[in-house]
N, C-alpha and C positions, 0 to 999 in steps of 0.2 A: 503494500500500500504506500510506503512511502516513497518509490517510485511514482506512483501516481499524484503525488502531493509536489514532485520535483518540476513533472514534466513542465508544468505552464513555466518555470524558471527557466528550463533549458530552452522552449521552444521561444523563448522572449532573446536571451542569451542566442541563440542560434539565427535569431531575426538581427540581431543588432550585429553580431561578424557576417554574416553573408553579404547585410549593405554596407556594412565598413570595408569588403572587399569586391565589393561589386565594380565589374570589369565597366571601365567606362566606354561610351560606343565610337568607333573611330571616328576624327574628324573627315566629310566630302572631301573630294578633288575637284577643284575646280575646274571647270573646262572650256568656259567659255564667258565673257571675254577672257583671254588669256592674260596669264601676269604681261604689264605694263604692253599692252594690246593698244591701239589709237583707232578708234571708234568715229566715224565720221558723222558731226554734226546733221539734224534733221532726221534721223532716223530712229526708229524706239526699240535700245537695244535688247537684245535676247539672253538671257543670265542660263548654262547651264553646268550642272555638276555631276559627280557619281553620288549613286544608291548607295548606302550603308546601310549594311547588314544589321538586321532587328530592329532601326530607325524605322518611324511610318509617319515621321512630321520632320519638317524644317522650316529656319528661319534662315528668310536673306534681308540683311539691310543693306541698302547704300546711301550713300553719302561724299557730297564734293569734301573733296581735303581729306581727313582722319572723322573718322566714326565716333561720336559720343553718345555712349551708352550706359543704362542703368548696369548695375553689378549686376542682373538676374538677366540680363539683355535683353530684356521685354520692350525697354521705352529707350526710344532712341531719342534726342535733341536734334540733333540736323539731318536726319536722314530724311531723302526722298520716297524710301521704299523699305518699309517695315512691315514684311507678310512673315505671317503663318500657314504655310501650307503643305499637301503632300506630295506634290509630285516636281520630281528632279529637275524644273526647268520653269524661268517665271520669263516674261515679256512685259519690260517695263507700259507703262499705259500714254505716259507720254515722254517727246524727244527731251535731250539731256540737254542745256546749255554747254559752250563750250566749255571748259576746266577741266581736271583732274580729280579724279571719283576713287573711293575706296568701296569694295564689295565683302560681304563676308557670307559665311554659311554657316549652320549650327545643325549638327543631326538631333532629334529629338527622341523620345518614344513616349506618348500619351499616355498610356496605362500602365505600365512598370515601374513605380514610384524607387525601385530599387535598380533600375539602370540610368545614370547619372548623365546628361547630355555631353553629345561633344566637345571638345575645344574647337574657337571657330576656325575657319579655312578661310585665312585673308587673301586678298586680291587687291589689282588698283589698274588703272586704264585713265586713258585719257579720252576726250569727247574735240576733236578740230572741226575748224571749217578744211572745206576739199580744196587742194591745189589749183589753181585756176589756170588751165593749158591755154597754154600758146600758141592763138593760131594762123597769124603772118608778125614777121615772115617766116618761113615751115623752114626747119631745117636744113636743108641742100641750097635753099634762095641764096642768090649772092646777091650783095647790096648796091645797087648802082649810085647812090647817096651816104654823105655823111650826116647825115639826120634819118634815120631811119623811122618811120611810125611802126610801133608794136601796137596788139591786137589781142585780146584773149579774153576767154568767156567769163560770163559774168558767172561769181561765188553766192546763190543764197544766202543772205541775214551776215553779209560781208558787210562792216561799218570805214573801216579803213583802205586805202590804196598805197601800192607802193610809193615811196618816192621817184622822183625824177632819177633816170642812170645819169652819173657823173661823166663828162669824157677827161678820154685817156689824152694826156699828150705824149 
């Protein structure tokens, strides 16, 4: 009987080492944008990772610059995108200004109060405007003038132009 008097001790005892050893779930790989990736302005990028094994929830946050987040990483301060969700790939909702963005990932599990969430899988990317090509004079043109007029297409939500080219003497 006095086994039986024990067990709730051991089975409380055996609750409290199993989650003080409880295997934490790996952190995602990131895979898309890739580390320090340049994302071309005007478009709404596409955030993808790998599955982790007995994970069935994740959180992605971004954020221009570095990520400010609560300790429990629920509340983010400057982030654009603070989902919860289950599957491996999110599609921001709208286009990114240009800047520099930090992304993160967190594997979860909703019902296993004794598997411990990931460490995040940080990432970072930049957001440009596209290069504006060149289109007279084309490469091969020889120049019959020393004032040449250049020509090249116009950049989308481009607020600046170059300067004037210097001449050589």
């Amino acid at each position: 009987m006095k086994t039986l008097k024990s067990f709730p001790l051991f089975a409380f005892l055996f609750g409290l080492l199993s989650t003080a050893f409880a295997e934490q779930l790996s952190s995602p790989q990131l895979l898309s944008p890739t580390l320090g990736a340049t994302l071309s302005a005007n478009a709404q990028p596409k955030f993808d990772w790998s599955e982790v094994s007995l994970a069935n929830t994740y959180r992605i946050q971004v954020a221009p610059g570095q990520i400010q987040t609560s300790s429990d990483g629920t509340t983010c301060t400057n982030c654009l995108v603070n989902e919860k969700l289950s599957p491996t790939k999110y599609q921001a909702m709208q286009a990114l200004a240009t800047g520099n963005y930090t992304w993160h990932v967190q594997a979860g599990h909703t019902t296993d109060a004794t598997l411990p969430a990931s460490e995040w899988a940080v990432g970072n990317f930049a957001v440009r405007l596209p290069t504006p090509q060149l289109s007279s004079p084309s490469q091969a043109e020889k120049l019959s003038s020393v004032t040449p007029t250049f020509d090249w297409n116009d950049v989308s939500n481009a607020t600046t132009t170059l300067p004037p080219i210097k001449q050589r003497c």
